[in-house]
N, C-alpha and C positions, 0 to 999 in steps of 0.2 A: 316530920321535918327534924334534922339535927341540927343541933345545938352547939355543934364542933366550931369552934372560932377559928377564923380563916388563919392563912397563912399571912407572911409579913415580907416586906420589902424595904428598903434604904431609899429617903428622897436623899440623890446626890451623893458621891464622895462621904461626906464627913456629915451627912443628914441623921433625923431622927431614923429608927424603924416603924413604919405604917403599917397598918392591913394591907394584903396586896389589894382592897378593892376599899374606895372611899366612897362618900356620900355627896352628891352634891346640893348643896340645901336651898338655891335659889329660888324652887318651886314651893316654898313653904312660904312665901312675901309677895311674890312676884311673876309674869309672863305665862302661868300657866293655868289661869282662871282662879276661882274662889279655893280658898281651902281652909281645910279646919284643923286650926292651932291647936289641940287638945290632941290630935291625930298626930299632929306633926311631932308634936312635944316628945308625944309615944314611940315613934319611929324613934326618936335622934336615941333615947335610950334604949332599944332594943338594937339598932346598929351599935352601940355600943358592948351592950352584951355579948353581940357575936364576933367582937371582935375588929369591926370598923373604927379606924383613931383618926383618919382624916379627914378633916369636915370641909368644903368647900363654900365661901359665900364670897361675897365682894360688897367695895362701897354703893355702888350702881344699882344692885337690888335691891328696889324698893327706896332708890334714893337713902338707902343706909338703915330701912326699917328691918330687914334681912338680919344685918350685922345687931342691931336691939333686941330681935328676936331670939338670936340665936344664944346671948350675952347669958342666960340665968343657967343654959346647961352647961355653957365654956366656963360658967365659975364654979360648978358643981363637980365639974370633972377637970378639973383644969391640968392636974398631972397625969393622966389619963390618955389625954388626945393630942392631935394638933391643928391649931388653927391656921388655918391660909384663907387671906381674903386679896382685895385687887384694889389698885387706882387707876386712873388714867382716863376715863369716862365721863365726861365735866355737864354737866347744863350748858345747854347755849346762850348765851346772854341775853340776844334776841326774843329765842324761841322756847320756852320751858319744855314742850314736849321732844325736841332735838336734841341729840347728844353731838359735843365735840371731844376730841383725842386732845388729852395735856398730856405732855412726859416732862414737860419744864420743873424747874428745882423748886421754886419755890409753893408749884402747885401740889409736887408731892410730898411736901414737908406739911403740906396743910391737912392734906388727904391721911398722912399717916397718925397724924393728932386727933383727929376725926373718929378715925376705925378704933385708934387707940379710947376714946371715950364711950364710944358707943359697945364696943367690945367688953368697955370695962376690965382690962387687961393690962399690964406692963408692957406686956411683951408679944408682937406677933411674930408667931411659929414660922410662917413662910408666907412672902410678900411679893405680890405678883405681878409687875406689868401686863396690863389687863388687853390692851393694845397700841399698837407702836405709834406713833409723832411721827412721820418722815421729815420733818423741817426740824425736829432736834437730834443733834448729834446722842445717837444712840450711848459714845460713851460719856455724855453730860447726863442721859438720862439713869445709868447704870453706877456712877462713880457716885451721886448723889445718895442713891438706895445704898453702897454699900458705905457710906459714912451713917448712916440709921445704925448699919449692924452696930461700927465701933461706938454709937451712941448708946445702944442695949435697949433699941427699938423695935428689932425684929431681927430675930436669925438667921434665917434661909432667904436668898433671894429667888424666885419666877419669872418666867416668860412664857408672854398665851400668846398664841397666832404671830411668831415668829420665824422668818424663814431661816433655813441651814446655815448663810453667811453670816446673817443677824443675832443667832444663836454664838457662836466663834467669835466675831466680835465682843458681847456683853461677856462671856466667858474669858476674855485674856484681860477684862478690865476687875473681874470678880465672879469666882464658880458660881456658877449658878446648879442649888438643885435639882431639880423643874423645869419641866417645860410643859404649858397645857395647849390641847390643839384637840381639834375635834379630829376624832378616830374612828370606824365602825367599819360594820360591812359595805356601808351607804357612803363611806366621804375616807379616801387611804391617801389623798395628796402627800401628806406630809411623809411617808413610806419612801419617797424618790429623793428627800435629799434633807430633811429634821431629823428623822431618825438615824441615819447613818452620823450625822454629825454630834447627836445626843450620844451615842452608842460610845463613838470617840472618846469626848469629852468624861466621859463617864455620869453623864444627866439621867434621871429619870424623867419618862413620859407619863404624864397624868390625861388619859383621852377624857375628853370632857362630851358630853351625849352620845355614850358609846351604845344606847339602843337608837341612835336614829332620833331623838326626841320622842319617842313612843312608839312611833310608828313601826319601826322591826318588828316589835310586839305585837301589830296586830291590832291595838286599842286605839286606832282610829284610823280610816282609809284615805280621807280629803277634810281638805280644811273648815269646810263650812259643818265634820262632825262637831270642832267642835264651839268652844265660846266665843262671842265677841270682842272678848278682850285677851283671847289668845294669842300669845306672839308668835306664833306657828302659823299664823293664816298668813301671815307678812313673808314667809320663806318660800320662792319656788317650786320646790320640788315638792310641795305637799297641796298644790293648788293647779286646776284644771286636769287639763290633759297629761302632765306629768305623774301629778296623783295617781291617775288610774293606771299612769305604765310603772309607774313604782311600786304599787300592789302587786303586783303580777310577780317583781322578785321577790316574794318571800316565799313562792312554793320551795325550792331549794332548804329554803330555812326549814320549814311544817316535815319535811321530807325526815330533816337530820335528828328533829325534836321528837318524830314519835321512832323513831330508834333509839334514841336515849332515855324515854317517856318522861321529857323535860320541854317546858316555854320556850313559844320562840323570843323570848327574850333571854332567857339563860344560854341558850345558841348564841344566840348575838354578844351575849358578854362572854360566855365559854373562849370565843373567836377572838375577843378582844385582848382575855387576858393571855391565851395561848399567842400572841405577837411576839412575850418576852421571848419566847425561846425560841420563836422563829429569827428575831433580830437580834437576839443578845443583849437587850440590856432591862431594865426594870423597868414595871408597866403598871401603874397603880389609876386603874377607872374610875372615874366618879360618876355612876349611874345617878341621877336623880329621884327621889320619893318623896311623896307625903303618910305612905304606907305600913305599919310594921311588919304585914304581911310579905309588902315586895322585900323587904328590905332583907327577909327569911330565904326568898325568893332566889334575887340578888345573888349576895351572897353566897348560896348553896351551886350557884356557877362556878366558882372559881374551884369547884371539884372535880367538871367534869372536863374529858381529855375526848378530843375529836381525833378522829383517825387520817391517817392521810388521806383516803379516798373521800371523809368528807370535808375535808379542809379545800381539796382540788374543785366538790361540788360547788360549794361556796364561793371561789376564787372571782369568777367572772360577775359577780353579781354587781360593784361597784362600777365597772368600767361602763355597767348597761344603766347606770341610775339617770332619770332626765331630772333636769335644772340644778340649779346651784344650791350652795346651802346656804347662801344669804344673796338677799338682792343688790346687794354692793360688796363685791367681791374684794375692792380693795381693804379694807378691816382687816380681811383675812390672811395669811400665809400662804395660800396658794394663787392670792393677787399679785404676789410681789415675785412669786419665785422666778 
């Protein structure tokens, strides 16, 4: 395995430069069963070494244990990386285990005090609406974040699971760097009308579980592989009769990986990160680990270059995928389009 530190990309116009491939750290606190923080600790600093500067976490992970966890390597390396985390994701008053969508001012002036303490930071790197409020005017919810910037709260402003028009609007109120949205071979929604308008704009796309949640990879077939308290067992398309017809597309992938004598999960990110130059504009993944091994893994994708013949194999695989990738569509960007 080499040691070559990936290449680099621009979040945004006037952004930092990133690894073109980031990390996304949510599974080290939260959603994806037990894990072991000594393991995790290990990864964030070996993605480091190869070259990964973008870290992904949010308030909502782990209810902010995420953003604590992550606090001792963001001070260790603090000129080094960039941080991006998220708000927008509230407790329900009611119901502790339900989440409600705030984009209102005052809730993100709270959220941002928040990350900023548990961060243990001045300053966050790039600030995400995590997902959109339809009952708040998108530019009350974007005019707010960009008075943070002129506060020297946070630099970069984000947007996750925003549609084409929604992107255009937040954008003539304040550039946005960023845009995160789930990308892969399994979920290309946003391909019909985000990324042409990110492209415009000059936005970079950050795909956020550009293996599928695991599954691309092959590391588990149906949801009852794997824990009880996996948040994968609550997504459609990895449960029942979907599961089993979702299995069936990754021969295509097995087919392309023992030609390369590479994972099909580095297929799957290979596919992801070659989008830049299918679309034109920059494309920085945030694969998920708790691994240093994957994170070598990872990584050593953004080397490899698919041929046309297998980019065409590939092609149809999302149109055939069954169920959604959440059970309430509206959250997402391709509810609203």
């Amino acid at each position: 395995m080499t040691d070559s530190r990936i290449a680099t990309a621009r979040l945004g116009a006037t952004g930092p430069e990133v690894g073109v491939q980031g990390l996304g750290c949510m599974g080290m606190s939260f959603a994806y069963g037990p894990s072991d923080a000594d393991e995790s600790r290990a990864t964030l600093e070996r993605a480091l070494e190869l070259g990964v500067t973008l870290y992904d976490t949010a308030d909502a992970y782990g209810a902010g244990e995420n953003e604590k966890f992550l606090s001792p390597f963001f001070r260790a390396h603090r000129d080094e990386l960039v941080i991006a985390t998220k708000f927008a994701l509230a407790i329900h008053p009611d119901d502790p285990t339900r989440r409600i969508i705030r984009n209102d001012a005052p809730y993100i002036r709270q959220c941002v005090e928040a990350s900023l303490k548990r961060l243990d930071v001045d300053v966050i790197d790039l600030y995400y609406m995590h997902r959109r409020d339809v009952n708040v005017p998108l530019e009350e919810t974007v005019g707010v974040m960009a008075e943070l910037v002129g506060e020297g709260k946070i630099k970069q402003l984000g947007l996750s699971e925003v549609t084409g028009e929604e992107l255009r609007t937040a954008h003539a109120v304040h550039p946005i760097a960023a845009v995160q949205s789930e990308w892969s071979l399994f979920s290309r929604d946003i391909e019909a009308k985000v990324v042409p308008v990110a492209r415009d704009l000059g936005v970079t796309l950050v795909p956020y579980s550009p293996l599928g949640r695991g599954f691309l990879t092959g590391s588990f077939a149906k949801a009852e592989d794997l824990t009880a308290d996996d948040f994968r067992r609550q997504q459609p398309r990895y449960t029942g009769e979907n599961a089993a017809a979702n299995a069936a597309l990754l021969d295509p992938i097995r087919t392309v990986a023992e030609a390369h004598g590479a994972t099909l999960g580095q297929i799957a990110l290979a596919w992801v990160q070659q989008r830049a130059s299918v679309h034109g504009l920059p494309i920085v993944p945030i694969p998920g680990t708790r691994k240093p091994s994957r994170v070598e893994e990872n990584t050593a994708a953004t080397r490899i270059v698919l041929t046309e013949e297998e980019l065409a194999l590939l092609e149809p695989i999302a149109e055939k995928v069954a169920g959604d990738r959440y059970a309430d569509m509206s959250f997402a960007s391709g509810g609203r389009e």
